[in-house]
C-alpha positions in Angstrom: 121.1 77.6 54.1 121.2 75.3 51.4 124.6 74.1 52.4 123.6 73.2 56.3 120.4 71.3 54.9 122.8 69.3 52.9 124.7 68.1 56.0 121.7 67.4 57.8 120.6 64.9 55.3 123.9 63.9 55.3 123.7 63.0 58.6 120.8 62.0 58.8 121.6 59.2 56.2 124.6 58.5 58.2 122.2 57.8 61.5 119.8 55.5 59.1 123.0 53.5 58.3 124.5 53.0 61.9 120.8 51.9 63.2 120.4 49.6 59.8 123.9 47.8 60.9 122.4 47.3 64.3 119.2 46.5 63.8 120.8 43.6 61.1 123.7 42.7 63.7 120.8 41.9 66.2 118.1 39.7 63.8 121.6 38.0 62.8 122.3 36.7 66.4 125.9 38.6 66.5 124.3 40.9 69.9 126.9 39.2 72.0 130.4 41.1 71.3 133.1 39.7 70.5 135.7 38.2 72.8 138.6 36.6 71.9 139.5 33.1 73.2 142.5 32.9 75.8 146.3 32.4 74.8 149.3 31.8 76.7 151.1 33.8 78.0 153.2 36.1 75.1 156.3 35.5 77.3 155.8 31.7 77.4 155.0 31.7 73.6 157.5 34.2 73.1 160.5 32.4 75.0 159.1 28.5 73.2 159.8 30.2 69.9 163.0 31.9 70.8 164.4 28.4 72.1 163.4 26.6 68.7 165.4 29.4 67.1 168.1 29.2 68.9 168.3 25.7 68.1 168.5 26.3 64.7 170.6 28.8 64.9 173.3 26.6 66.5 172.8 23.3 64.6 174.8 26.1 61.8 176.8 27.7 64.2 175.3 31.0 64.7 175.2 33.1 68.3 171.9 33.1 69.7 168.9 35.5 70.5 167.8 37.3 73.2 164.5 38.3 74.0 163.3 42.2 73.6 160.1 42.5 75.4 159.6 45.5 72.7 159.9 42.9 70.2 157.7 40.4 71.9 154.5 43.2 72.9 154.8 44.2 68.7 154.7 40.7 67.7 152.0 39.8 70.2 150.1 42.8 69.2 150.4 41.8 65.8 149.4 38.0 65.9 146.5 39.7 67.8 145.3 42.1 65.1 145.9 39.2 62.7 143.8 36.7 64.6 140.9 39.7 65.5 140.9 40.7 61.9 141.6 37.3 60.2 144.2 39.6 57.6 147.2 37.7 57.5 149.7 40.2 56.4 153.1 41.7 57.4 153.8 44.9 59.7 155.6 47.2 57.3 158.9 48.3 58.3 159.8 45.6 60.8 161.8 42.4 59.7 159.5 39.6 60.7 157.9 36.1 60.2 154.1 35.2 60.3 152.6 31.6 59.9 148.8 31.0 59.9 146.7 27.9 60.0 149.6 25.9 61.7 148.4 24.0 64.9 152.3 24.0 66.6 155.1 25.8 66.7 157.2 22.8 65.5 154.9 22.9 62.5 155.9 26.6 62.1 159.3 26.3 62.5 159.6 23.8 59.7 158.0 25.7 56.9 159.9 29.1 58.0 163.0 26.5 57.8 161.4 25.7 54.3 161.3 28.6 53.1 164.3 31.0 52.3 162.8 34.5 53.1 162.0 32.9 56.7 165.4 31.0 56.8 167.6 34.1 55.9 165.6 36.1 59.0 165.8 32.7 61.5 169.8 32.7 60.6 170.8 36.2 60.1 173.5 36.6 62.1 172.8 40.1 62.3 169.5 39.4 64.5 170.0 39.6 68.2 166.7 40.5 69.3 163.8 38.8 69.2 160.4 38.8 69.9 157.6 36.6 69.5 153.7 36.4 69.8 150.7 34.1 68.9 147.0 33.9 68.9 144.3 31.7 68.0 141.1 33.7 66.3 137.7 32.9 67.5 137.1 30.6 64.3 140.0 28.0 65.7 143.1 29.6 62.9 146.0 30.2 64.8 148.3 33.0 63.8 152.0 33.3 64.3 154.2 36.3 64.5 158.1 36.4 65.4 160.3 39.9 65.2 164.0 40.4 64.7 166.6 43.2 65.2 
């Protein structure tokens, strides 16, 4: 007896909580849900980054990458969490880039080029796959998110 009044406080409490997050989400103004702005495309994002890499993947003379659409739906999903969230962090287990707060892909492509972690994965002349994904948050940040195998 004493153990079901516990959970019915408990829930009871829980209820309190859910209508004090509502009832604070609508004196706040944030009744409208969210809806995330439109983006191109992912195969149209997806295929702009894979030319750039190609590219520099020639100008050092290695073979170039084709497009997985597995690859490009993960990194598209990702750049969406990212940009839904606004966490800017890496997928574990997949080998990957991810840029934020860049306005262009050139502008992407030239810090990964800057920076040796994102090099190596541009380069690797392991990679033949690729796939690649972008999305601009609601608050104007874009994120960036490119997949390898």
């Amino acid at each position: 007896m004493i153990e079901r009044r516990l959970e019915l406080r408990i829930w009871v409490m829980v209820g309190i909580w859910i209508l004090s997050l509502a009832l604070l989400a609508f004196v706040s103004g944030c009744e409208e849900p969210f809806v995330p702005p439109p983006c191109p495309q992912p195969s149209t994002i997806s295929g702009s980054l894979l030319a750039a890499h190609n590219a520099a993947r020639e100008r050092v003379g290695v073979g170039p990458l084709v497009e997985d659409p597995e690859l490009t739906r993960g990194s598209q999903s990702h750049a969406d969490w990212m940009a839904a969230t606004n966490h800017f962090q890496h997928a574990f287990g997949v080998n990957e880039n991810i840029a934020y707060n860049y306005t262009n892909m050139d502008e992407v492509m030239e810090i990964w080029m800057k920076s040796p972690g994102h090099r190596r994965n541009i380069l690797d002349p392991r990679w033949t796959r690729f796939g690649g994904g972008w999305h601009q948050a609601a608050n104007g940040v874009q994120f960036w998110c490119t997949r390898f195998k």
